[in-house]
C-alpha positions in Angstrom: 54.5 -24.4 20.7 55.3 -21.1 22.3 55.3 -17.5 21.0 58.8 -17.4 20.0 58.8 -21.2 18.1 55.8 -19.3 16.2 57.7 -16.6 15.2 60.7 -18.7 14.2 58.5 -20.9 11.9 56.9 -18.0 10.1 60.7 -16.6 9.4 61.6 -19.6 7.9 58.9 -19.3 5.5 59.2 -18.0 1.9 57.8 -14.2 2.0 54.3 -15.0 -0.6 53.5 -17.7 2.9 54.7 -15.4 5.5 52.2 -12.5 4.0 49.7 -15.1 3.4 49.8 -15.7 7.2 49.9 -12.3 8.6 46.9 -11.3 6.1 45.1 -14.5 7.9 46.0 -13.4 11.2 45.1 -9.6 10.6 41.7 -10.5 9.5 41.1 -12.7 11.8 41.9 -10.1 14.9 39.6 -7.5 12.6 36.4 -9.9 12.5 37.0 -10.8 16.6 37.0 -6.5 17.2 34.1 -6.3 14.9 32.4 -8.8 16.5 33.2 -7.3 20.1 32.4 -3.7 18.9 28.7 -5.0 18.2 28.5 -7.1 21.1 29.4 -3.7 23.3 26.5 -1.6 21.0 24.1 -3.8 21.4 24.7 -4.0 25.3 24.9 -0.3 25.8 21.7 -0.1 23.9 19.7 -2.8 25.2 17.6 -1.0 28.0 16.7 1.4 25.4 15.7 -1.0 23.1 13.3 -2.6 25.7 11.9 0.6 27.5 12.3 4.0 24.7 8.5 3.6 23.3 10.1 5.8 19.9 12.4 2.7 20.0 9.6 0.3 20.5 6.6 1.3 18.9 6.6 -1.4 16.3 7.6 -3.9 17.6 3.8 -5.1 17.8 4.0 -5.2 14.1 7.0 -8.0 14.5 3.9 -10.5 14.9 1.5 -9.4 12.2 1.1 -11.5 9.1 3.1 -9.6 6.0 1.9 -10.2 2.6 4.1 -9.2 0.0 2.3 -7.0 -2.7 2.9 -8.3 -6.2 
């Protein structure tokens, strides 16, 4: 099914379904930018994540054993 067959479909929808579908669709391309904005951070950041020592100076904490005060 092509572009246009789409389109043609959704038109002959009543209007609750057809803003039912383009809600869908619009969230759907916001969470697939989200996801790619991230992706892009954490790329741009990664070699200052693994050699910035302000960045990294805990990370020999990520081991210890953490007991939760009660």
């Amino acid at each position: 099914m092509g572009t246009n067959d789409i389109i043609k479909e959704i038109q002959r929808m009543p209007i609750s379904k057809r803003i039912y579908v383009i809600e869908k669709v619009i969230r759907s391309i916001r969470a697939h930018e989200d996801k790619n904005m991230m992706k892009k951070a954490a790329n741009t950041l990664y070699t200052d994540y693994k050699t910035d020592d302000e960045l990294t100076a805990f990370i020999n904490l990520d081991f210890a054993d953490f007991y939760e005060a009660k």
